[in-house]
N, C-alpha and C positions, 0 to 999 in steps of 0.2 A: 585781584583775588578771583574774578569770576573766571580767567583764564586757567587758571590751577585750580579750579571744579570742575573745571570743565576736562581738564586733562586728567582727574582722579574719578571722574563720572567713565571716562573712556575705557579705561583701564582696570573699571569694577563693571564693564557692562554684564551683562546674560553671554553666556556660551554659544555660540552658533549651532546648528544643529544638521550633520553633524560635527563635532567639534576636529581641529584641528591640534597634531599635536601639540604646536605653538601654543593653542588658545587653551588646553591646558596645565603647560608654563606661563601661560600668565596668572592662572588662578592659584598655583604654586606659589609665583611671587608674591601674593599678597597673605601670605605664614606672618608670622610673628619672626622678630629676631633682633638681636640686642643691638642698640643704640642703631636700627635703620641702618644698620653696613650693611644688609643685603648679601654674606660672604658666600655665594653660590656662585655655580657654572651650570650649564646643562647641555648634554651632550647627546645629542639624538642618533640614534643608530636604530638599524632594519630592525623592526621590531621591539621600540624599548627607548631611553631615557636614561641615562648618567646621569647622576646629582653628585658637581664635585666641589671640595673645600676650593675656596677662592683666600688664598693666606694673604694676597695681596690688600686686604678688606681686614685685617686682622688690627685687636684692640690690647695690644702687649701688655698697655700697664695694668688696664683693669682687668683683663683677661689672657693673664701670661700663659698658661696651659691650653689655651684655645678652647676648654670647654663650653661658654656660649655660643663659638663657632660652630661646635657638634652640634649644640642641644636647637641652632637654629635648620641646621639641614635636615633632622627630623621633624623640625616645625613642615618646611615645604614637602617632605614628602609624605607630609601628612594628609596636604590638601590635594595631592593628585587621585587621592581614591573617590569622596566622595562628589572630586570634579566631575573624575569617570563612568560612576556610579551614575550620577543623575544623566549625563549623557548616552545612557543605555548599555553599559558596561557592567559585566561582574570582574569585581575586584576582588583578590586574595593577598593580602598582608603576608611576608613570611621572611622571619629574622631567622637562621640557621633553618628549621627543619620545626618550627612552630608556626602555623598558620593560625589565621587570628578574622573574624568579620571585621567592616569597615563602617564606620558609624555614619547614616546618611543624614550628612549635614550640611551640605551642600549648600543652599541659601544664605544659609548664616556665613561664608568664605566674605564675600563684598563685605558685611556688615561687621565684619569683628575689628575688632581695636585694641591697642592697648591705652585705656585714658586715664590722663594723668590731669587730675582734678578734683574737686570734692565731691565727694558723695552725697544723699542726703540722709543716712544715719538709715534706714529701713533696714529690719534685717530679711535675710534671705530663706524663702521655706523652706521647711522639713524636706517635702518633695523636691525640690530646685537643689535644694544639698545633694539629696541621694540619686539627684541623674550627672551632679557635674561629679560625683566620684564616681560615679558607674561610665562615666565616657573615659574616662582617663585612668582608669584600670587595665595596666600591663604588666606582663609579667615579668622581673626583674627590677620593679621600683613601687615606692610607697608615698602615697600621697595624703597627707593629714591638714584637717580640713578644721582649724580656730573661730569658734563666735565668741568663748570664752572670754568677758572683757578681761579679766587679770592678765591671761595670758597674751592679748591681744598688745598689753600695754608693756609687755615685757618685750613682746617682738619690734614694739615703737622703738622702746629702750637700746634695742640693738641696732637696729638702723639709724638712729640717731648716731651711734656710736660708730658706724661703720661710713655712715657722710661724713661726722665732722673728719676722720682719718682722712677719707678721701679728698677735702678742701683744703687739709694740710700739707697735702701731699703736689708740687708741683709738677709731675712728669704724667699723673691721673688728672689733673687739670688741662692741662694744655691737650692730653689727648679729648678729652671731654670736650673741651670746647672747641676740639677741629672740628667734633661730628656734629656742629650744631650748625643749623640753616638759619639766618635771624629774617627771611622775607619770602614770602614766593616765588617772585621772580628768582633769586639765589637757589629754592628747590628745586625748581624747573630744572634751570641748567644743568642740575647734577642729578638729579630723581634718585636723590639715596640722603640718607644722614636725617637729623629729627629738624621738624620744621617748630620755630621757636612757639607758633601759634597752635600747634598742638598740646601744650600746655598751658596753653591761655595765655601767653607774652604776646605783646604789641608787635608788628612788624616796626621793622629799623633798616635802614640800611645796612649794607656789608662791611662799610668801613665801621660803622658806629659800634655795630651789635657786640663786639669783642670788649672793647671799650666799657659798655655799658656794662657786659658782663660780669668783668675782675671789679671793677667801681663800683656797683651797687649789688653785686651776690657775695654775701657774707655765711660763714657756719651760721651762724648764729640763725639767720632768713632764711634761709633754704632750709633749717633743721625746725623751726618754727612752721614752713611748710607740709613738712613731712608729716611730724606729729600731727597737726589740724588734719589733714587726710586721711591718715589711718585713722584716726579717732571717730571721721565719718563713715568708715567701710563698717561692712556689715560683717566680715570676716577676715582669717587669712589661711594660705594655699602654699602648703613645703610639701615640695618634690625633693625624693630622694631613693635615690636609685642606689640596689646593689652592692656595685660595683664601681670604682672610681675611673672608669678607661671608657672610650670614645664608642664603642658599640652601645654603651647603657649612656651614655650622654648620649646619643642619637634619639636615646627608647624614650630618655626624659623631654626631648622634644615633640616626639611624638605623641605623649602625653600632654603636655603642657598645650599642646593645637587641638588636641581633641575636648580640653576642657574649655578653653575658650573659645571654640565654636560651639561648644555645648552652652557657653553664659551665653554667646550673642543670641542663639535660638530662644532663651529664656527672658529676653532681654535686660540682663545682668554684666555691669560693665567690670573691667579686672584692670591692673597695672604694676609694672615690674615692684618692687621693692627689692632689691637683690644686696644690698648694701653688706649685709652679716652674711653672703656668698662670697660676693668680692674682696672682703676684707678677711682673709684666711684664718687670722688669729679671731674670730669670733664664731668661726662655724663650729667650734666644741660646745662651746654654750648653745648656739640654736638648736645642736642635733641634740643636746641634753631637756631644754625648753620642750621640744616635741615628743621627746617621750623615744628617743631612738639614739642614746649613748654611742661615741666609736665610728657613727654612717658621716658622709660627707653631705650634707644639704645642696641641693644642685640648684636649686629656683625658689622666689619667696614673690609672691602675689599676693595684692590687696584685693577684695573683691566685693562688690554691691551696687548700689542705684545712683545713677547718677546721668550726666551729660555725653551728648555726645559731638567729641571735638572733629576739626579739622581734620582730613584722612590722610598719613604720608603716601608719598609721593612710591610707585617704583620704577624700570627702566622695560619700556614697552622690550617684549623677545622680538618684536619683527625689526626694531630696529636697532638691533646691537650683531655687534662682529663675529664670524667663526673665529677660533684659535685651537691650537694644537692641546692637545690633553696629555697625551703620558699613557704609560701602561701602571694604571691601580686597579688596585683588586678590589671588587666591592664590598662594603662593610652588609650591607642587608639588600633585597630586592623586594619586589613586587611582583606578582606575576597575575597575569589577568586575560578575558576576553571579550570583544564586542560582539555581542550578536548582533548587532546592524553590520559594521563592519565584516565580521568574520573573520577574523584578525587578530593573533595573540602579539602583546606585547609585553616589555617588562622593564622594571625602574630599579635602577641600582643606587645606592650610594657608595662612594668611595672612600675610604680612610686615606687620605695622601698623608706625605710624612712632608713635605716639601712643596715648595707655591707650583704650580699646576705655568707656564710658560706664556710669555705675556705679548707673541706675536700674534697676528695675526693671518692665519690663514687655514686652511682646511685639513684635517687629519688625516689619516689612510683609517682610523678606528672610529670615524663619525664628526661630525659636527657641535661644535660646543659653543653654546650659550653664555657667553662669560657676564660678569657683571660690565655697567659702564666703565669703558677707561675715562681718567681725569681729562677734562676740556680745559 
């Protein structure tokens, strides 16, 4: 274990000064994003930063539309602003032809997490409420913010209802259980997927972990888990955007990074519950629960006081491969300046329709960061 501290200490260090663009895809990499796939690329060019979908990283059964995909690539480029920002940078946010400030939250990038654990029941201030919706207020999506216990117990009711689906389901199983790491040494080697002791599981071997997993996790246990957790959060957190298409799934990303960098600054821990997202036939009911009939609920967070676990793992940029990218049109950029530098750059993301090419070697349109290939 102390070898993967030591590798997750590395890899959360302070920024150099001044920073490199690498060392600001690293700060990148440590976004938020569903089940630890990691589904990025990044592509550096004369002045600027490509952020592109990596489909190879893709999670079919639970996420057959790719939208965690999207909503995680606005997670990372979300952390390039206030990387930049604290590096003596002005940064301009701008999706179409809306420019937008950049929340400077910088410190809190190493410290955030997604923890999945129990709370201790405290609830969250008035003020602590009205800075994590005032961080994650964009325009094109709604964010509603539950302390309400009835209703909090009704969002139990639905993710209850949206796991046991999923544990009945074998093709969400077996993808599930690919992405799970049951030891350190197993996360090492791959610096992606959820490491089991981030949830407070025992490490196991590799051969065991799977084994243990289908044998001893039942609906019944894991739906027992759920309920006791949410029961201890202080609230809950539905993101819902606009628009059901991949530019507002980008925004809800973006959103979703700027409020949980806003809990880490408060010291207020968050964690997925997406359950009544993933399970299609219940998102009528949640978007009716919130008070927003007819929207598609894109993200459902637990959030309050608690522990702080184990930090996953990501894949250092200095040591992963160029590979060829593609001609995609960017879905939103960034555009910005360093006055130390004196130097404009700017960050795209891409919408690809199609996996981004899985050789290896140097583009004539820039250099691309892809995720690890498998070892």
């Amino acid at each position: 274990m102390a070898a993967y501290e030591a590798e997750v200490a590395a890899l959360r260090r302070p920024l150099p000064s001044p920073p490199a663009l690498l060392d600001l895809i690293r700060h990148a990499t440590l976004a938020a994003n569903g089940h630890n796939a990691q589904p990025w690329q990044f592509r550096l060019r004369e002045g600027g930063i490509d952020i592109l979908p990596d489909l190879t990283r893709r999670t079919p059964n639970v996420d057959p539309d790719d939208h965690h995909l999207f909503v995680s690539l606005g997670c990372a480029a979300e952390n390039f602003a206030p990387a930049a920002g604290a590096a003596g940078g002005v940064v301009t946010f701008r999706f179409g032809d809306a420019p937008r400030a950049t929340p400077e939250l910088f410190a809190a990038i190493a410290r955030r997490q997604s923890t999945r654990a129990d709370y201790d029941g405290r609830p969250v201030s008035v003020p602590a409420l009205e800075a994590l919706a005032s961080a994650a207020a964009i325009p094109g999506l709604r964010l509603v913010l539950l302390t309400d216990r009835p209703q909090i117990e009704r969002i139990r009711d639905l993710v209850v209802a949206g796991h046991t689906a999923q544990m009945t389901d074998p093709d969400v199983m077996r993808e599930l259980t690919g992405w799970l790491r049951f030891n350190p040494a197993a996360a090492m080697a791959r610096t992606d997927r959820l490491l089991s002791g981030a949830s407070g599981r025992p490490a196991v071997p590799s051969w065991l972990g799977p084994m243990l997993f289908h044998g001893f996790t039942s609906a019944a246990s894991e739906n027992d888990a759920y309920a006791r957790q949410i029961r201890s959060s202080a609230g809950i957190a539905v993101f819902l955007a606009e628009h059901a298409d991949r530019e507002h799934w980008v925004r809800v990303g973006c959103a979703r990074q700027r409020f949980a960098l806003q809990a880490a600054a408060l010291g207020v821990k968050h964690g997925y519950i997406n359950q009544p997202v993933e399970v299609a036939a219940l998102r009528p009911a949640l978007a009716e629960l919130v008070g927003l009939p007819g929207q598609r609920p894109d993200l459902v967070l637990r959030f309050g006081h608690g522990p702080t676990l184990p930090f996953a793992l990501r894949p250092s940029p200095f040591a992963l491969r160029p590979s060829p990218c593609g001609d995609r049109r960017p879905a939103l950029s960034w555009h910005g300046q360093s006055p130390r530098a004196k130097a404009r750059w700017r960050l795209h993301i891409a919408a690809a329709r199609n996996a981004p090419p899985s050789a290896s070697s140097t583009s004539r349109r820039g250099q691309t960061i892809p995720s690890p290939a498998p070892r």
